[in-house]
C-alpha positions, 0 to 999 in steps of 0.5 A: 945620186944620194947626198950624204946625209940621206947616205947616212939616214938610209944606214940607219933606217934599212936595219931598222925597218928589216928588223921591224919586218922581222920582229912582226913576222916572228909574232905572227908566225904561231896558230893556236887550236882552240875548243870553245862555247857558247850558251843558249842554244848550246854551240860548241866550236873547234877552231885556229887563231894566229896568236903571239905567243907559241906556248899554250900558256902563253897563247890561253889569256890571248885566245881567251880575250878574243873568243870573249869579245865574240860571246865565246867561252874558251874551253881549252887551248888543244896546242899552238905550233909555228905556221909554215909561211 
């Protein structure tokens, strides 16, 4: 049996976490296409990422960064659409 304050912290905390749960799911549930580069020797990469934003506005600076960070260049953002899970 719960006591009462521990009643009252689990009303508190169970939307909190689903909400958190949600939110996460939410951010993550978008795959964007990409066409990058790298020099020297020349290779050219199409590839998906899961990104936050599902816009291909929003997800270029994102994708961008990522693909840098691996000596990438981006080369354009084909499209981002919601993954099926």
């Amino acid at each position: 049996m719960l006591s009462p304050m521990k009643r009252k912290l689990l009303h508190i905390l169970a939307p909190l976490a689903l909400s958190l749960v949600a939110a996460t799911a939410a951010q993550a549930a978008c795959v964007a296409e990409y066409k990058a580069k790298r020099d020297n020797p020349l290779e050219l990469r199409y590839g998906t990422m899961q990104v936050s934003s599902c816009s291909v506005q929003g997800a270029t600076p994102e994708v961008r960064t990522r693909l840098q960070q691996n000596g990438w260049t981006l080369l354009k953002v084909i499209s981002v659409s919601r993954s099926g899970g």
